[in-house]
PyMOL Python script that loads the backbone (N, CA, C, O; Angstrom):
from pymol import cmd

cmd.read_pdbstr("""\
ATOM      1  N   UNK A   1       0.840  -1.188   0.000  1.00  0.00           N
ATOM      2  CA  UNK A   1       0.000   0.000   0.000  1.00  0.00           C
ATOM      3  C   UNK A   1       0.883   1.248   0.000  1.00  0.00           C
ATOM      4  O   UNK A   1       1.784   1.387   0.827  1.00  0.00           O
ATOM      5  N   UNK A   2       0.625   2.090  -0.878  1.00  0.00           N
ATOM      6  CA  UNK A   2       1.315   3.447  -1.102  1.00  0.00           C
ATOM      7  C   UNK A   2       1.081   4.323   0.193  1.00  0.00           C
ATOM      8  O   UNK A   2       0.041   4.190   0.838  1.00  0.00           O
ATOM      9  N   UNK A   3       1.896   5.068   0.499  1.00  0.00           N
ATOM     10  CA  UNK A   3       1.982   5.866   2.060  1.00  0.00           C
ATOM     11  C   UNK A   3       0.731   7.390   1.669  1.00  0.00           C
ATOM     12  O   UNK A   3       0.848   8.220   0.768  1.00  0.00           O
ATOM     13  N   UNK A   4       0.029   7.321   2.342  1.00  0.00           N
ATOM     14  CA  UNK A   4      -0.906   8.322   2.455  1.00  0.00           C
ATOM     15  C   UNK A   4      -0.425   9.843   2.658  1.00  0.00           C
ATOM     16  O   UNK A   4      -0.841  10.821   2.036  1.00  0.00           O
ATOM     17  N   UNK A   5       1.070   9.804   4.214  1.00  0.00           N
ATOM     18  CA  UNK A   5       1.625  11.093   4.214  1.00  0.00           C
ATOM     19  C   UNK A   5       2.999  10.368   4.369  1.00  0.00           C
ATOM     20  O   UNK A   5       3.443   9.254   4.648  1.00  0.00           O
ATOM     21  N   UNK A   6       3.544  11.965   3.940  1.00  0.00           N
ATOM     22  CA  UNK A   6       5.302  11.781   4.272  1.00  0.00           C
ATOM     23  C   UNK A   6       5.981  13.019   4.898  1.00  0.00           C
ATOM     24  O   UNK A   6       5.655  14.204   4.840  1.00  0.00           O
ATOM     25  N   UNK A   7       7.095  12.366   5.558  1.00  0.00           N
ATOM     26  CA  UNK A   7       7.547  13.200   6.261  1.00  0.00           C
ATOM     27  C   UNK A   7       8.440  13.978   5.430  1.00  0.00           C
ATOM     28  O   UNK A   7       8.622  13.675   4.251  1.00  0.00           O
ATOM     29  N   UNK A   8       9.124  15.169   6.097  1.00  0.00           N
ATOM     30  CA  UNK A   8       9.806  16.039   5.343  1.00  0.00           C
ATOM     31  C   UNK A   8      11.052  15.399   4.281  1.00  0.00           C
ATOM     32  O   UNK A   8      11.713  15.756   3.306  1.00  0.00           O
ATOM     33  N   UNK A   9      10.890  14.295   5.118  1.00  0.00           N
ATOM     34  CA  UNK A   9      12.539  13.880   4.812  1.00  0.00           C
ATOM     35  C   UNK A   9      12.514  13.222   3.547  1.00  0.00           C
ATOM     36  O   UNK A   9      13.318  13.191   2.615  1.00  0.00           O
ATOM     37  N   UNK A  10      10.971  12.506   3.815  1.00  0.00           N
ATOM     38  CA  UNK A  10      10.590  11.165   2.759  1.00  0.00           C
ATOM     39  C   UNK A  10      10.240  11.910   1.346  1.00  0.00           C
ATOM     40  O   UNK A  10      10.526  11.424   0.251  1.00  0.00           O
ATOM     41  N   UNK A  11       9.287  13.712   1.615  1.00  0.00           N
ATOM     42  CA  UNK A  11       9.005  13.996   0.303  1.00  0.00           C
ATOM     43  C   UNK A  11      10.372  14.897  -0.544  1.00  0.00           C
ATOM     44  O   UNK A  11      10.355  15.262  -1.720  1.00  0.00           O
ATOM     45  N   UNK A  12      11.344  15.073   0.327  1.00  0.00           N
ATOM     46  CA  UNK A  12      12.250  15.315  -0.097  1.00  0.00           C
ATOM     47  C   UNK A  12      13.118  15.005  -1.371  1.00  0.00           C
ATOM     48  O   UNK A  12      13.547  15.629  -2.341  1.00  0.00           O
ATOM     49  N   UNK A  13      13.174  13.211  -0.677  1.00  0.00           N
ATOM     50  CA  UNK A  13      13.525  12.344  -1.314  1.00  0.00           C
ATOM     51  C   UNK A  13      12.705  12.402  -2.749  1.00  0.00           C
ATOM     52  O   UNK A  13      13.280  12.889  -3.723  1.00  0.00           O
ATOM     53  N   UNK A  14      11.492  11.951  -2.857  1.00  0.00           N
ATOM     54  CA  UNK A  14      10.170  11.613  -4.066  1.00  0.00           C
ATOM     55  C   UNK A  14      10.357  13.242  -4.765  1.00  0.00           C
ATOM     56  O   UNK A  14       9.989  13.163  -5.937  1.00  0.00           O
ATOM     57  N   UNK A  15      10.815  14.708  -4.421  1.00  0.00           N
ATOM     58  CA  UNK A  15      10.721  15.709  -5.603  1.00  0.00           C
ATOM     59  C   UNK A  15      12.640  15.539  -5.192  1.00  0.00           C
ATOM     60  O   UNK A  15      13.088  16.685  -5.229  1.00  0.00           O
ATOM     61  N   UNK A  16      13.408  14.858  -4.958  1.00  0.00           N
ATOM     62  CA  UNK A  16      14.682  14.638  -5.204  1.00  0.00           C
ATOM     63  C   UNK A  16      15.377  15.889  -4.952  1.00  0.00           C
ATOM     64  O   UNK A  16      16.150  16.266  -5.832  1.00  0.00           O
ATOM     65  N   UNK A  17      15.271  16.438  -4.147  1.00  0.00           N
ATOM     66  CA  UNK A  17      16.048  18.022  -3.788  1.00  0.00           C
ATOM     67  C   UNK A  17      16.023  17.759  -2.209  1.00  0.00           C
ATOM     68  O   UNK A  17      15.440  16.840  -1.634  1.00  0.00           O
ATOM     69  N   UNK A  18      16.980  19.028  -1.507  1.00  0.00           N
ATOM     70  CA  UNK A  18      17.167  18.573  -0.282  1.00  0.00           C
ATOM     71  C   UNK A  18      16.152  19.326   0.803  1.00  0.00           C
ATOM     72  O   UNK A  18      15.616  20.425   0.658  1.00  0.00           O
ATOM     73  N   UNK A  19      16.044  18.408   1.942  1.00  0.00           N
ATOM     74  CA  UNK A  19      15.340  18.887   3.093  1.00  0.00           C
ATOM     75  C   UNK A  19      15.140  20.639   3.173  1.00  0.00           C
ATOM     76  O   UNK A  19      13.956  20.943   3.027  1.00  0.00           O
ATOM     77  N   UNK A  20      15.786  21.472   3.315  1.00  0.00           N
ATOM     78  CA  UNK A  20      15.753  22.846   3.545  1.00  0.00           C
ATOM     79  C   UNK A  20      14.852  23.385   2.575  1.00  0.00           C
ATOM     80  O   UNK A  20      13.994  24.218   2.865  1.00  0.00           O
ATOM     81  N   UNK A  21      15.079  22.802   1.125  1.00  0.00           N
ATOM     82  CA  UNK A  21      14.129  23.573   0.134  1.00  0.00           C
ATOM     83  C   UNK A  21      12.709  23.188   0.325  1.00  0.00           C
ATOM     84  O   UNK A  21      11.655  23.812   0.194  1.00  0.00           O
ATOM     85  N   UNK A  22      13.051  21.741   0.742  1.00  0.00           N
ATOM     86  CA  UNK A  22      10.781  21.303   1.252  1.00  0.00           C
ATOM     87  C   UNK A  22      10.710  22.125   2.186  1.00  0.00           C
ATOM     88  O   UNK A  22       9.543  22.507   2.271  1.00  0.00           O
ATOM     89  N   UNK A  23      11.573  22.760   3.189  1.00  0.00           N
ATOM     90  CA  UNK A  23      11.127  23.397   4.145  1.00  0.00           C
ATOM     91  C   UNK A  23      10.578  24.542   3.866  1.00  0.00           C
ATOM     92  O   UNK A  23       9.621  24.980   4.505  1.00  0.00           O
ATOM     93  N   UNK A  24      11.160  25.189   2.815  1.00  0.00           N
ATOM     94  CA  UNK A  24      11.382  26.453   2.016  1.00  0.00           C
ATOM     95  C   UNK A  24       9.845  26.628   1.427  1.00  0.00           C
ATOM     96  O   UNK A  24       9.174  27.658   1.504  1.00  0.00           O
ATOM     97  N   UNK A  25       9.527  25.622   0.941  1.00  0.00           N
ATOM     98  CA  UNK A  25       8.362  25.636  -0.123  1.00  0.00           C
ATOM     99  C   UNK A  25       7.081  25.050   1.101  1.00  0.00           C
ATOM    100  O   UNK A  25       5.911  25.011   0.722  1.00  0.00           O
ATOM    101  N   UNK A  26       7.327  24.760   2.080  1.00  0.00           N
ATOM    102  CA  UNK A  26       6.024  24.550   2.972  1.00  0.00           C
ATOM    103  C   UNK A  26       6.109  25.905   3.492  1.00  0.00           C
ATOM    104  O   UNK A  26       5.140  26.521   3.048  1.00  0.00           O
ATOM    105  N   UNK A  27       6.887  26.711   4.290  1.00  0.00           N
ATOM    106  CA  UNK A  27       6.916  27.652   4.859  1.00  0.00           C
ATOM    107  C   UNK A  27       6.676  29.324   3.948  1.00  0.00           C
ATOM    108  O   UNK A  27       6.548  30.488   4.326  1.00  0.00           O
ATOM    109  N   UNK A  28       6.714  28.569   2.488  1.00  0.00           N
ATOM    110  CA  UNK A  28       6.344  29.661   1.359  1.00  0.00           C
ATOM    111  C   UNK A  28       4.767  29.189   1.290  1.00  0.00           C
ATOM    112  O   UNK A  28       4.033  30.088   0.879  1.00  0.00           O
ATOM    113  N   UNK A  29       4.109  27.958   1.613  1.00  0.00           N
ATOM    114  CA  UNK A  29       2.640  27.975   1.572  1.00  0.00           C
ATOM    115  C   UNK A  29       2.403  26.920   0.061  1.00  0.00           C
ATOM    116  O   UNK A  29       1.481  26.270  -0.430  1.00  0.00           O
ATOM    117  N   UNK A  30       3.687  27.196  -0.234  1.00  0.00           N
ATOM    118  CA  UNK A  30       3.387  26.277  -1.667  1.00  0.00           C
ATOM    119  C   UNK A  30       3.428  25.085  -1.527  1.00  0.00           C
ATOM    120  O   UNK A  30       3.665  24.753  -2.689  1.00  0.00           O
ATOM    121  N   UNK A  31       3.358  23.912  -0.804  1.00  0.00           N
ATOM    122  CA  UNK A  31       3.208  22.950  -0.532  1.00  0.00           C
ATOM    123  C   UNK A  31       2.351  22.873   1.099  1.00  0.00           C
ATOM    124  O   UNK A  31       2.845  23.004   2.219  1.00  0.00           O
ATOM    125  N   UNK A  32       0.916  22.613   0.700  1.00  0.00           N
ATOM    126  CA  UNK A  32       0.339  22.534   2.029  1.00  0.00           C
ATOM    127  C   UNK A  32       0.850  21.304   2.673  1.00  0.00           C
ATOM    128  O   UNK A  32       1.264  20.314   2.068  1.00  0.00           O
ATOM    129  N   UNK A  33       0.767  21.494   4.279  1.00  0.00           N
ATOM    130  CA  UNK A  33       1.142  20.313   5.102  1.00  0.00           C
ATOM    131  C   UNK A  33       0.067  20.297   6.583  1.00  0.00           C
ATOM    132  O   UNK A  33      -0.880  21.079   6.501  1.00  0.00           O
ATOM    133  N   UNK A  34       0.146  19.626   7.645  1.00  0.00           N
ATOM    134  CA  UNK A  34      -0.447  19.463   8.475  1.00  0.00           C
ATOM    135  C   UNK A  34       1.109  18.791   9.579  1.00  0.00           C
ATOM    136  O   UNK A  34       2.201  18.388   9.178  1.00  0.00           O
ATOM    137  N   UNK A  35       0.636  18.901  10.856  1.00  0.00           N
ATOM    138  CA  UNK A  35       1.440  19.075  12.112  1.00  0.00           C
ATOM    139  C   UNK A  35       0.654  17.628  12.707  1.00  0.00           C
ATOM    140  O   UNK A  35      -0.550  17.586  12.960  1.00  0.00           O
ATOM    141  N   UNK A  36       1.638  16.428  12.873  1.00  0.00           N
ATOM    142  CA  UNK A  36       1.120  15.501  13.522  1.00  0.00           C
ATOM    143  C   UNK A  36       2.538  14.851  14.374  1.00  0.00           C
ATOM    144  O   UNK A  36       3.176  13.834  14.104  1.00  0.00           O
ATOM    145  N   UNK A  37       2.711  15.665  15.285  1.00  0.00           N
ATOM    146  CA  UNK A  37       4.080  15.677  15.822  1.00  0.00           C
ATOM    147  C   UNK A  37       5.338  16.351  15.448  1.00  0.00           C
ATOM    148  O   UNK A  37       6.113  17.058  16.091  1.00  0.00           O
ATOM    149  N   UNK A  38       5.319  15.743  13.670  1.00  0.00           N
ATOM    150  CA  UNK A  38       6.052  16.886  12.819  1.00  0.00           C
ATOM    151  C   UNK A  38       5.730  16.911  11.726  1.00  0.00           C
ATOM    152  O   UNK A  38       4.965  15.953  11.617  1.00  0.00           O
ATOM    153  N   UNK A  39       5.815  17.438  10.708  1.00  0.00           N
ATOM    154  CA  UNK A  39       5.274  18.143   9.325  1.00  0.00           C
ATOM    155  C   UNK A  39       4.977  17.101   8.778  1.00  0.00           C
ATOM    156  O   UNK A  39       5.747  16.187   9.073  1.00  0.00           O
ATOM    157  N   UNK A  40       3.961  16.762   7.909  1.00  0.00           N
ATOM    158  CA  UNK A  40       3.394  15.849   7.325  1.00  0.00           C
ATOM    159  C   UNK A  40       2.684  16.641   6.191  1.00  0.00           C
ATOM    160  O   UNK A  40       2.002  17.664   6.135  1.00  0.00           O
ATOM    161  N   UNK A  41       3.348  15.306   4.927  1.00  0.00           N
ATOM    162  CA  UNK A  41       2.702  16.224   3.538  1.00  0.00           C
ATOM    163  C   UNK A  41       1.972  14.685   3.067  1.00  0.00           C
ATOM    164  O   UNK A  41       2.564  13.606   3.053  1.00  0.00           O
ATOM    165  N   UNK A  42       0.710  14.895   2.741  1.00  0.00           N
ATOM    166  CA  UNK A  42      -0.023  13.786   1.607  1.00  0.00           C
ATOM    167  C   UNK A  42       0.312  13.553   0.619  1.00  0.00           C
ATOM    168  O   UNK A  42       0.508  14.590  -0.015  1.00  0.00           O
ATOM    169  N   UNK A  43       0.501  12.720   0.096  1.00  0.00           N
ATOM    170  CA  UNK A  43       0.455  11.908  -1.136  1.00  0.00           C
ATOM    171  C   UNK A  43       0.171  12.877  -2.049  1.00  0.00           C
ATOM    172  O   UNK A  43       0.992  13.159  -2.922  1.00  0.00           O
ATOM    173  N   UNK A  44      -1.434  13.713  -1.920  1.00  0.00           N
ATOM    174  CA  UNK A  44      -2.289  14.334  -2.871  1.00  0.00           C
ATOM    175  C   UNK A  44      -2.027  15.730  -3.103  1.00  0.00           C
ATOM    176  O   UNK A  44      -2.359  16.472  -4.027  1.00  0.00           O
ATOM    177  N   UNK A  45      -1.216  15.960  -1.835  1.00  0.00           N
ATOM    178  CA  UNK A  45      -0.511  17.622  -2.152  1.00  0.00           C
ATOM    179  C   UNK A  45       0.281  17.779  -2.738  1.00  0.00           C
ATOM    180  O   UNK A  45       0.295  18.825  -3.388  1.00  0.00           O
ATOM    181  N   UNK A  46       1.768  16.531  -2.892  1.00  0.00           N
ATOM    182  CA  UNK A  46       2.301  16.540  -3.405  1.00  0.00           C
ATOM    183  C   UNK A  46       2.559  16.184  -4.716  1.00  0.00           C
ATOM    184  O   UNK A  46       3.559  16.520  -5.351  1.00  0.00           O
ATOM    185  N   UNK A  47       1.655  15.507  -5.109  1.00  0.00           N
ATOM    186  CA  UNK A  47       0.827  15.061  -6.638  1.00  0.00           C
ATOM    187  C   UNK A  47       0.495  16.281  -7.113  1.00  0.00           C
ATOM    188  O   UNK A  47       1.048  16.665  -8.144  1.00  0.00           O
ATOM    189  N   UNK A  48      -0.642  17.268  -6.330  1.00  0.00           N
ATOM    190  CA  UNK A  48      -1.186  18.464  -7.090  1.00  0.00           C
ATOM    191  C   UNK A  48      -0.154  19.448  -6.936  1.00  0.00           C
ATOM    192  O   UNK A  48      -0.222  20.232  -7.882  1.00  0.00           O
ATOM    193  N   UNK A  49       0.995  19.809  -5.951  1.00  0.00           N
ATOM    194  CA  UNK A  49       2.402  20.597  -6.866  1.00  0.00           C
ATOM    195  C   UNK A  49       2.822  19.942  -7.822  1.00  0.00           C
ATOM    196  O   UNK A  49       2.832  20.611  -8.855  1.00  0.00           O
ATOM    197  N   UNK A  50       3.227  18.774  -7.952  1.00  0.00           N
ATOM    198  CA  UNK A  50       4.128  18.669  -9.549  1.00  0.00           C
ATOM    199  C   UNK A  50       3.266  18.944 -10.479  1.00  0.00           C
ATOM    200  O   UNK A  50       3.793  19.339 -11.519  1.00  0.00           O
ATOM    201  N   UNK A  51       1.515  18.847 -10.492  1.00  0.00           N
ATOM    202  CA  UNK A  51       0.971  19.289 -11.671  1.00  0.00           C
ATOM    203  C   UNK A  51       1.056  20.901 -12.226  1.00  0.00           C
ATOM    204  O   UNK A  51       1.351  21.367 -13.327  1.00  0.00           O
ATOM    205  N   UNK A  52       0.587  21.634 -10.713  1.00  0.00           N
ATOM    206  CA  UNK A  52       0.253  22.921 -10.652  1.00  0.00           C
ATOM    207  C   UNK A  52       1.345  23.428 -10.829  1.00  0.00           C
ATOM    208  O   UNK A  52       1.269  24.624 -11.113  1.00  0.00           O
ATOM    209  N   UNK A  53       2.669  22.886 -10.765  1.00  0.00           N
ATOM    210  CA  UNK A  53       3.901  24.009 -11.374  1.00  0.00           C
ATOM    211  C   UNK A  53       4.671  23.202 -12.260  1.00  0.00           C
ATOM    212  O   UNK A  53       5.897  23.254 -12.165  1.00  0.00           O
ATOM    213  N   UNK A  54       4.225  22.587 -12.967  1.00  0.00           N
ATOM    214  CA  UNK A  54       5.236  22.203 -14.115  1.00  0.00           C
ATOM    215  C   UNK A  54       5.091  22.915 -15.232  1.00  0.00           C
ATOM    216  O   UNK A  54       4.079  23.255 -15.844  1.00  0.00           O
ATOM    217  N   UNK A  55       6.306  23.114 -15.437  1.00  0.00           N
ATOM    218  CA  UNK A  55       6.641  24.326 -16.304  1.00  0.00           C
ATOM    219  C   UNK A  55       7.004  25.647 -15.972  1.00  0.00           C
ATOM    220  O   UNK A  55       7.123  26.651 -16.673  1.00  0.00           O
ATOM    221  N   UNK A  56       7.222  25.364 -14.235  1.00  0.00           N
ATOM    222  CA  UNK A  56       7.876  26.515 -13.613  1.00  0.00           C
ATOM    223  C   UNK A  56       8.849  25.943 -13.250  1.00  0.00           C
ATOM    224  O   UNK A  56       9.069  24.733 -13.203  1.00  0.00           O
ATOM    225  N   UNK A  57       9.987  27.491 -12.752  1.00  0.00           N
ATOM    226  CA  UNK A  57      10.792  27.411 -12.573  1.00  0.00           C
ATOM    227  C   UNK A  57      11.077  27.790 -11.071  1.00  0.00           C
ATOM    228  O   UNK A  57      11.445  28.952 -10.897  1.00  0.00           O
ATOM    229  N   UNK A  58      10.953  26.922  -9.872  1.00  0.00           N
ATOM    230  CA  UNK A  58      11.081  26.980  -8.554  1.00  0.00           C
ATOM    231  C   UNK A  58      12.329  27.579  -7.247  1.00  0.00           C
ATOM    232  O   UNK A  58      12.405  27.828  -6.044  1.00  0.00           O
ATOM    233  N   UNK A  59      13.263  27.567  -8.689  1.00  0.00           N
ATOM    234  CA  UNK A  59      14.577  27.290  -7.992  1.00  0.00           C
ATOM    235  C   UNK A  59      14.306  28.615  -6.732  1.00  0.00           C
ATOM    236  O   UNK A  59      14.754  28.222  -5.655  1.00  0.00           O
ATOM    237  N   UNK A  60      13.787  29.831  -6.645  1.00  0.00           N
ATOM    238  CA  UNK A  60      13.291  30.788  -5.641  1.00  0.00           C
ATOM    239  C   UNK A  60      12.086  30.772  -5.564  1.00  0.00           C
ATOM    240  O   UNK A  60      11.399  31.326  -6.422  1.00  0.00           O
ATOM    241  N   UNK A  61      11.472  30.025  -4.345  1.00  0.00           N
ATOM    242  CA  UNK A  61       9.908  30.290  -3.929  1.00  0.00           C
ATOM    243  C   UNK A  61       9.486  31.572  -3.840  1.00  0.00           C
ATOM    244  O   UNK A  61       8.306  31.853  -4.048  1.00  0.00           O
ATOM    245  N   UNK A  62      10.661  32.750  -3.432  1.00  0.00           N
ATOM    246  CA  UNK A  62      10.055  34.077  -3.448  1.00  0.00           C
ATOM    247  C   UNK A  62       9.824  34.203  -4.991  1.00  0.00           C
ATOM    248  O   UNK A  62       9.455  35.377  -5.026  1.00  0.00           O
ATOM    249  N   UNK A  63       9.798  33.809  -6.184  1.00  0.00           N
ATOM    250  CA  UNK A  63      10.084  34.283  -7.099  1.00  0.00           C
ATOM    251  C   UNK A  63       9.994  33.369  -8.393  1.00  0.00           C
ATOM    252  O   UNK A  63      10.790  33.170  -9.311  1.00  0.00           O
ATOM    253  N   UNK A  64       8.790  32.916  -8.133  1.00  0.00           N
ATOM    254  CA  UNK A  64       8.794  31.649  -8.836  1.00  0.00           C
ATOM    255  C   UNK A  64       7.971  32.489 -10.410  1.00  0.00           C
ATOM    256  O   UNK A  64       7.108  33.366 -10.401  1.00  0.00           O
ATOM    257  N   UNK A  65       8.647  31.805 -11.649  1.00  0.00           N
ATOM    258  CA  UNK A  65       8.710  31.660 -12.914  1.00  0.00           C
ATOM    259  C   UNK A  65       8.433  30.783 -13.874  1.00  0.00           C
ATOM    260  O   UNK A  65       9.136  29.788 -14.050  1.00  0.00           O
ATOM    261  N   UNK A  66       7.420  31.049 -14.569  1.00  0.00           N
ATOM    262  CA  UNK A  66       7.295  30.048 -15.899  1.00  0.00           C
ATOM    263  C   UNK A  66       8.212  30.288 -16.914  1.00  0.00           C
ATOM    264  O   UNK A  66       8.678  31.300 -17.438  1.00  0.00           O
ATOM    265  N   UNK A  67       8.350  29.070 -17.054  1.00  0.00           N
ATOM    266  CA  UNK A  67       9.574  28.112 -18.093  1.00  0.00           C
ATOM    267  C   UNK A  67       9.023  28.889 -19.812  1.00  0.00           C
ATOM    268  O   UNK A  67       8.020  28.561 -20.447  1.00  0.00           O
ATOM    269  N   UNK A  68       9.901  29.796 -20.143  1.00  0.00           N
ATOM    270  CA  UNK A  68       9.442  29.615 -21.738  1.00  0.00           C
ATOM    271  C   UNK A  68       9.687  28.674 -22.491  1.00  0.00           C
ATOM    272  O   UNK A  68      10.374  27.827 -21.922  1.00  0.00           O
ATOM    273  N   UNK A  69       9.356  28.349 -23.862  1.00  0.00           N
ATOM    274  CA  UNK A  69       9.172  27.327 -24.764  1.00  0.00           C
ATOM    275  C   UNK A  69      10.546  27.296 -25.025  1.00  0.00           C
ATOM    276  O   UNK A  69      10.783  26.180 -25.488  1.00  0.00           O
ATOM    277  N   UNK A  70      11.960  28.215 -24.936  1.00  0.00           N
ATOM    278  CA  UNK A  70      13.286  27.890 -25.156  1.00  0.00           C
ATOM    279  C   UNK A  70      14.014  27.456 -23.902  1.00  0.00           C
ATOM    280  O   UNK A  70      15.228  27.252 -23.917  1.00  0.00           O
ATOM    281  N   UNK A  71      13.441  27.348 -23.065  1.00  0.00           N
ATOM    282  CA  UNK A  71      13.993  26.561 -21.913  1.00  0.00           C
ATOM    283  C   UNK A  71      14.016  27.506 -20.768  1.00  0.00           C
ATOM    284  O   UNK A  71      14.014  26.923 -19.684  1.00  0.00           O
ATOM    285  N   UNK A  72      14.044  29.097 -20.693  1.00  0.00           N
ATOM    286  CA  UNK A  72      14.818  29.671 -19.713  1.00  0.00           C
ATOM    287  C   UNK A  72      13.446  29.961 -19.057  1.00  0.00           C
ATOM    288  O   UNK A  72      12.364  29.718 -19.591  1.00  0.00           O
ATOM    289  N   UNK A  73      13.626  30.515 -17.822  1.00  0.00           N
ATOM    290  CA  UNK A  73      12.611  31.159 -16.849  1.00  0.00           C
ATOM    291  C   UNK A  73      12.899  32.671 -17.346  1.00  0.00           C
ATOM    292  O   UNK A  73      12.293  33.613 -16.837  1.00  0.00           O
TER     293      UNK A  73
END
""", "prot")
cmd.dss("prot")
cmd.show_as("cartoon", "prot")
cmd.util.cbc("prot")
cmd.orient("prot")
């Protein structure tokens, strides 16, 4: 059975970038989470960011950018 929530560490891992930036992007609001001892992200939140920003360019949550059709933000 697929895990319902994950911890910071685990969704880290699954968008492959490090701990500080999930921190970065929950504490920017762009990845909702919930508090069950410690930060907990669903399955379904993290499914609906990779939809809702693909084709952006994240690398600054203050400052986030869509990707033009030649590659650059």
């Amino acid at each position: 059975m697929e895990e319902l929530l994950y911890t910071v560490e685990e969704a880290s891992k699954i968008l492959k970038t490090n701990i500080n930036y999930v921190y970065e992007l929950l504490n920017y609001g762009i990845i909702p989470y919930l508090v069950l001892g410690r930060r907990k992200i669903r399955r379904q939140a993290l499914e609906d960011f990779l939809i809702k920003y693909e084709g952006y360019d994240l690398s600054n949550p203050d400052d986030i950018k869509k990707i033009r059709e030649d590659g650059v933000a």
